[in-house]
C-alpha positions in Angstrom: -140.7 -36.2 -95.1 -143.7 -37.2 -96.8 -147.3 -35.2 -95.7 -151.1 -36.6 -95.8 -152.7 -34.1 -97.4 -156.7 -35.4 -96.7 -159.5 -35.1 -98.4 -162.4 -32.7 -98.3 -165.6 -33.8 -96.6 -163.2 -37.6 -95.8 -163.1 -39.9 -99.1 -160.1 -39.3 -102.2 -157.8 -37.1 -102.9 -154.8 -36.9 -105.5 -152.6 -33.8 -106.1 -151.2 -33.0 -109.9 -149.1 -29.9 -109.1 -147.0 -27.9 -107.0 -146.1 -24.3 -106.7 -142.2 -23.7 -106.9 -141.7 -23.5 -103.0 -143.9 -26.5 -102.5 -146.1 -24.4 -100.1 -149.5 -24.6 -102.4 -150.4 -27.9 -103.6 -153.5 -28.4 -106.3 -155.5 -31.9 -106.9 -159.2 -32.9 -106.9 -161.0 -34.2 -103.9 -164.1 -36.1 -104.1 -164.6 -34.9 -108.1 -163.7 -31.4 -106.4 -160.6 -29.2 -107.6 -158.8 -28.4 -104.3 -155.7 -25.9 -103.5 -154.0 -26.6 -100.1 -151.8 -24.4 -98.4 -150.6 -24.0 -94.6 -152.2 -27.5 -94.0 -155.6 -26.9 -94.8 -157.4 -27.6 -98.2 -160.1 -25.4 -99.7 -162.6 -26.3 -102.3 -161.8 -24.0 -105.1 -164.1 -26.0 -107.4 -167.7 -24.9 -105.7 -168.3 -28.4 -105.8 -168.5 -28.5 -109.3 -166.6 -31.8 -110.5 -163.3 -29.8 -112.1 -159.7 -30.7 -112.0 -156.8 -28.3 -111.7 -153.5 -29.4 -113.6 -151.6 -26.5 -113.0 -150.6 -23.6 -110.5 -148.5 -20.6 -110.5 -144.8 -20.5 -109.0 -146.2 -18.5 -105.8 -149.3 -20.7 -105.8 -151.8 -17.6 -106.7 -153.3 -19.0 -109.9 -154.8 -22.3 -110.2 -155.8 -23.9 -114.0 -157.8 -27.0 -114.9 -160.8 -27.8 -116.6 -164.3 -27.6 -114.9 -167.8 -29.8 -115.8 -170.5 -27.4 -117.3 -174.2 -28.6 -119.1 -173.8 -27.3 -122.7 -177.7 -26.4 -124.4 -178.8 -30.0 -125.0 -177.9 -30.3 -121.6 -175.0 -32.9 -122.3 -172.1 -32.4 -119.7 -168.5 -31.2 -121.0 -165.6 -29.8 -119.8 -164.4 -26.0 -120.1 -161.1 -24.8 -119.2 -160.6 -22.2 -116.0 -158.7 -20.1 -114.3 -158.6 -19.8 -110.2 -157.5 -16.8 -108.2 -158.5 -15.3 -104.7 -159.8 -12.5 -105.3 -162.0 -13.8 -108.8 -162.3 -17.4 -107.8 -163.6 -19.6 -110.5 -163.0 -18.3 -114.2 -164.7 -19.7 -117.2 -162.2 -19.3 -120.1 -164.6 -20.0 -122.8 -163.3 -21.8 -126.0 -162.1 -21.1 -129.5 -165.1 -20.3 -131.7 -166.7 -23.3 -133.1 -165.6 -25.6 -129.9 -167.3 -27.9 -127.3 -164.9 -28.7 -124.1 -161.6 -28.1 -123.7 -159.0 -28.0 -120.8 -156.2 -25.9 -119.6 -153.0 -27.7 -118.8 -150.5 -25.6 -117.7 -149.9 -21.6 -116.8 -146.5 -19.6 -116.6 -145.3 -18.5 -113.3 -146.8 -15.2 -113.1 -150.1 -17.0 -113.5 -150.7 -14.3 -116.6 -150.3 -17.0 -119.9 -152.4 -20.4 -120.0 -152.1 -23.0 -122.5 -154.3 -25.9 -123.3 -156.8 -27.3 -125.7 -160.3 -26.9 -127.3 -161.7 -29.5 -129.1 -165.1 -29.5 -131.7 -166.6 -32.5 -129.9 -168.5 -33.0 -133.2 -165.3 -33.9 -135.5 -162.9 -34.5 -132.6 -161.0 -32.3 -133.8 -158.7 -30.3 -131.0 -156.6 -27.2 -131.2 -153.7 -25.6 -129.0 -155.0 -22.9 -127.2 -152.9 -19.6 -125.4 -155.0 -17.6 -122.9 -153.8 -14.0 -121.4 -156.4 -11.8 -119.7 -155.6 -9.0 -122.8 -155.9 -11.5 -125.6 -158.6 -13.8 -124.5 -158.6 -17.5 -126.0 -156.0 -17.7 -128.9 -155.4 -20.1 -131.2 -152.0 -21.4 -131.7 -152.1 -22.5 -135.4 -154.0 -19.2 -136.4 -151.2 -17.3 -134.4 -148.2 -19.3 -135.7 -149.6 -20.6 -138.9 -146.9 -19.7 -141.0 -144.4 -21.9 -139.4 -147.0 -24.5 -139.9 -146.6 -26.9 -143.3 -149.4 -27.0 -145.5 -152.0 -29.5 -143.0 -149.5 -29.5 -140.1 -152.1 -28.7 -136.4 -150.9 -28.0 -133.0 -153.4 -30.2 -131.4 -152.7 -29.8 -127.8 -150.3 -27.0 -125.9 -149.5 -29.1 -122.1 -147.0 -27.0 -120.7 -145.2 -23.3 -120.7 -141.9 -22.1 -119.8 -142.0 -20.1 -116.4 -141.2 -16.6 -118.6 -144.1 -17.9 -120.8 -141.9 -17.6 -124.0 -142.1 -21.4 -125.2 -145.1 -23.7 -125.1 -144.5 -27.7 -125.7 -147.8 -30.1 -126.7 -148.9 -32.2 -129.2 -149.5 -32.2 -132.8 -149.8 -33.4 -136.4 -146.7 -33.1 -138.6 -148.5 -33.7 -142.3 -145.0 -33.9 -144.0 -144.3 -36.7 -142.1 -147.8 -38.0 -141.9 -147.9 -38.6 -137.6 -148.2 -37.1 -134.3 -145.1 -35.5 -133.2 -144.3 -33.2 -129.9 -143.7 -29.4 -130.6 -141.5 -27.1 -129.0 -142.6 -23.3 -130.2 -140.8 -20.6 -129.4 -143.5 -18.0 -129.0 -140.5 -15.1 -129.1 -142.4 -13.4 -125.9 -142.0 -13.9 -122.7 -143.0 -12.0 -119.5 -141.3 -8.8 -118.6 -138.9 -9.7 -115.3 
């Protein structure tokens, strides 16, 4: 049947995704990210206004985006990365970037994908993020099965084996946003 998941500290609460058993559940609670498990729900934001969008098949890794005060103190959003043992992990952003967020991670929890987007020009760009590669970026990595102006703006999910990423992006041969499916040609060792 259907389960009330509650809030923390009373108020809201939404969930926006599930591990594959359906024993972790991840959403944001009073501008918190929350993971609940085994009926109870911990803060995993720190109380810092964040948002989780995805989790791991076994419910270990937690991604999402997370409110942080750049140097002119104006408030953006980063992506992260959540585990036990680390908690809370800043991913950064591509070079040049202001906010960003992560959307999705493979099931091992190892491969996240997302965006990071110049908030001067607007401009975003695809992002994949292992803990030996750091923050990549998609049309540098795959650029020559780009056309000539073609950007994968935004990467919102990956395959379980973390071999193909879908998203967003801008097909200049055809002049208009299009979705992508790349086949990255790696996945995770079984």
């Amino acid at each position: 049947g259907m389960q009330n998941l509650g809030a923390i500290g009373g108020g809201w609460s939404y969930a926006t995704d599930v591990s594959l058993d359906g024993s972790v559940v991840v959403g944001q609670s009073n501008g918190t990210s929350f993971r609940w498990t085994a009926g109870r729900m911990q803060d995993i934001g720190d109380g810092r206004e964040s948002v989780p969008w995805g989790v791991s098949a076994d419910g270990s890794v937690v991604v999402g985006w997370v409110t942080y005060f750049d140097d002119q103190n104006i408030s953006r959003r980063r992506p992260f990365r959540w585990t036990a043992n680390e908690g809370m992990e800043d991913l950064y952003l591509l070079p040049g970037d202001g906010e960003g967020i992560a959307w999705s991670v493979s099931a091992d929890g190892s491969i996240v994908v997302g965006f990071s987007r110049d908030y001067r020009s607007g401009h975003r760009r695809a992002f994949r993020w292992t803990p030996r590669g750091g923050m990549q970026n998609l049309n540098t990595l795959y650029a020559s099965l780009l056309t000539n102006g073609s950007v994968l703006s935004e990467a919102h999910s990956i395959s379980p084996n973390g071999r193909f990423i879908v998203g967003q992006g801008y097909n200049a041969a055809r002049r208009r946003t299009e979705a992508f499916l790349l086949d990255t040609g790696y996945s995770i060792p079984p």
